[in-house]
Each structure stands twice: as C-alpha cells, then as structure tokens.
C-alpha atoms as one frame of an Amber mdcrd trajectory, in Angstrom:
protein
-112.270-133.982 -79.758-112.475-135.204 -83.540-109.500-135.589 -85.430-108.628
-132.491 -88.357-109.239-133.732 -91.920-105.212-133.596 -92.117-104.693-135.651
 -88.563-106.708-138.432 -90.078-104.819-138.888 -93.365-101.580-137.572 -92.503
 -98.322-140.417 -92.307 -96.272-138.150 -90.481 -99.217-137.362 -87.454 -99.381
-141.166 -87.238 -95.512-141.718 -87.576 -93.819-143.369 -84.344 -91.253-140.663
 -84.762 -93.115-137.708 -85.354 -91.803-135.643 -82.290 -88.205-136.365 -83.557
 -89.015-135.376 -87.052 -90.586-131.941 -85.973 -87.492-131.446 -83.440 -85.607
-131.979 -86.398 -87.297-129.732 -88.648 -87.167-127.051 -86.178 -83.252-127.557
 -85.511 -83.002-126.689 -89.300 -82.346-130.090 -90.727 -83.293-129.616 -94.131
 -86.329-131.291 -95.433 -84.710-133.497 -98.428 -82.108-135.298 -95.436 -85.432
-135.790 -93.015 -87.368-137.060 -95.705 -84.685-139.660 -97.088 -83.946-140.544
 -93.603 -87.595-141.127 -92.409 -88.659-142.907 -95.914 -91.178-139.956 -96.258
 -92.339-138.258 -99.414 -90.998-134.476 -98.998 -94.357-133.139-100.470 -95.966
-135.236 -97.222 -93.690-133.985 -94.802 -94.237-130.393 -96.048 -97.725-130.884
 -95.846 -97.689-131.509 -92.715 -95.293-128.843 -91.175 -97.342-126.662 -92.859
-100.839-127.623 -91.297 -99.071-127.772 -88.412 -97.609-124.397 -87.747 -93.848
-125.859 -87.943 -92.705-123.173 -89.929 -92.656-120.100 -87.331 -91.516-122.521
 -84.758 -88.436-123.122 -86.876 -88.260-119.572 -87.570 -88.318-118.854 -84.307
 -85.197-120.935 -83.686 -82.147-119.479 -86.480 -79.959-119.479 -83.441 -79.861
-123.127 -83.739 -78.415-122.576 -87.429 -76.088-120.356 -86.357 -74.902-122.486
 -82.954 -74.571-125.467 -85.409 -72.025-122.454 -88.127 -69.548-121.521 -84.693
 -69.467-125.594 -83.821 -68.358-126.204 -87.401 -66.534-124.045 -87.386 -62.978
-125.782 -86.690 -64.207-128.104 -89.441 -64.807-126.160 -92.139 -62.044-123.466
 -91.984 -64.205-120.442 -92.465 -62.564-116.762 -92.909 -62.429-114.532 -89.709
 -64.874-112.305 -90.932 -67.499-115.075 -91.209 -67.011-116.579 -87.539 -67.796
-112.081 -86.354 -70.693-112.085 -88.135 -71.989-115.417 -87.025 -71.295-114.646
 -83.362 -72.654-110.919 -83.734 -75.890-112.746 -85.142 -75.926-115.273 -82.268
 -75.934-112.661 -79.538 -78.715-110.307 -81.090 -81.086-113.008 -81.140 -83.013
-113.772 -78.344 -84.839-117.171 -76.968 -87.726-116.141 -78.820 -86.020-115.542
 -82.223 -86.443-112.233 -81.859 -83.424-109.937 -83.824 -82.506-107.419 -80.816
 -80.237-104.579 -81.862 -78.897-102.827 -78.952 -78.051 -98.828 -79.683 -76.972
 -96.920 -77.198 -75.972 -92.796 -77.591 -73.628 -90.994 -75.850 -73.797 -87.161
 -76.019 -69.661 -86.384 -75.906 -70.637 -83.078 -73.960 -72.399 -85.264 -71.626
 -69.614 -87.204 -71.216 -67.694 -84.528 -71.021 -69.123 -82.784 -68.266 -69.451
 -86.234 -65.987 -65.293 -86.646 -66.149 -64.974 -82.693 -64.483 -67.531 -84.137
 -61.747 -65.182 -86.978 -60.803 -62.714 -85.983 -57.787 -58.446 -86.878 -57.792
 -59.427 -89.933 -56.167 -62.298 -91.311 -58.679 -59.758 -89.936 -61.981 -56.826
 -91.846 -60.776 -58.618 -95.092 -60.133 -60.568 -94.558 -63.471 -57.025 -94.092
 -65.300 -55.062 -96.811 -63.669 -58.033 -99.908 -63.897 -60.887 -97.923 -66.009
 -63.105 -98.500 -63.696 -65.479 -95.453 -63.266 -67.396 -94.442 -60.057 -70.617
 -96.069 -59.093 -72.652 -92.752 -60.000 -71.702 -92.642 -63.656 -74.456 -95.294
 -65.500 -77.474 -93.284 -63.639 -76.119 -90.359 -63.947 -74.988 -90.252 -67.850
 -78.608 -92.063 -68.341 -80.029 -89.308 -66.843 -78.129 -86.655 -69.116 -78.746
 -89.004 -72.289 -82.104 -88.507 -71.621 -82.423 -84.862 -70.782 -80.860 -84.506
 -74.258 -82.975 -86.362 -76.196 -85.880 -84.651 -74.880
C-alpha cells in the first residue's frame, strides 16, 4: 500500500514513540506539555492528529478528563459542589463517549394505585426495609406506558 503524502513527511508517523504520544493525546494531555516533552513543534504534532483522526478519538474519551478531576481531587481541595458535578458527568458518559441522560417518569396515580394492590404482608415488609414486591418494576412499566400512550 503506498504511503499518504502526510505518512511520508510527517516526524511524528516516523517517531519511535508515536503510539505513546497519540495515547497521550487521547488521555487529554495537552498539546504544549506533549510537544515540549517529545521535542516536537506543536504546529507538527497538530498536523498530524489532525490527518490522523485523533481528535474524535480524544473526544470520545472526556471520561478520562474527568477520572483524572475525582483522582485530584484530594490534591487540589475542590468545593463539594465541583466533586457532584464531576461524578454526575462521569456516570452519564458511556465507553463510547457518549453523554447518556437517564429520565425516568412516574405517573403519582400510577403509583398510587400499585401501593392499594400490595397485601398486609408486601406493605409491612415495604415499610420496615423498603423493599417492594417483585411485581412492582413490570408492573409500574406497564402503567408508565399505558399513560404515555
């Protein structure tokens, strides 16, 4: 297979490190500390992340910016409110990078109407551990969806 007109010329394709630099990249090291570490011209190494489709790869992986926030977190003292957000973020993302909000309705007079189907039995376990009977997820599924229709 011949060799792209960037493969040919490009110091970074030819670099002995080239795997680490693009792992790098992708784990969100930023460009200027890759470039000053690897003796490489930014304007190079942007070239070539860019011919090579680094970009969305890195994209891809912002939960590895965020897992790198929560571990620095005992470093860096940040307010409460910044660690909830950061771990909120974390577990909406998925392993493709993909932002995932999870919704989920509940129709009160749904709910409503499951807790007067419960017996003594299934009421006082629910109120003493909160655990509700094995029916319930189907069955207020089923109602959430009759509603919405």
């Amino acid at each position: 297979m011949k060799a792209s007109r960037h493969e040919r010329n490009c110091r970074i394709c030819h670099h002995p490190r080239r795997e680490e630099i693009e792992r790098d990249f992708c784990e969100w090291k930023p460009l200027s500390v890759i470039s000053r570490e690897r003796k490489l011209s930014r304007a190079a190494l942007y070239r070539h992340l860019h011919s090579t489709g680094m970009f969305p790869k890195r994209d891809a992986n912002i939960k590895a910016v965020l897992a790198r926030m929560l571990e620095a977190g005992y470093r860096v003292k940040p307010s409460a409110a910044v660690i909830v957000a950061v771990v909120q973020a974390y577990a909406k993302i998925n392993s493709s990078g993909e932002w995932i909000d999870k919704t989920e309705n509940v129709n009160a007079a749904n709910t409503k109407e499951l807790f007067s189907r419960m017996n003594r039995g299934e009421m006082l376990r629910y109120a003493e551990t909160g655990e509700l009977p094995a029916w319930w997820p189907e069955t207020l599924r089923r109602a959430a969806k009759d509603s919405s229709d």
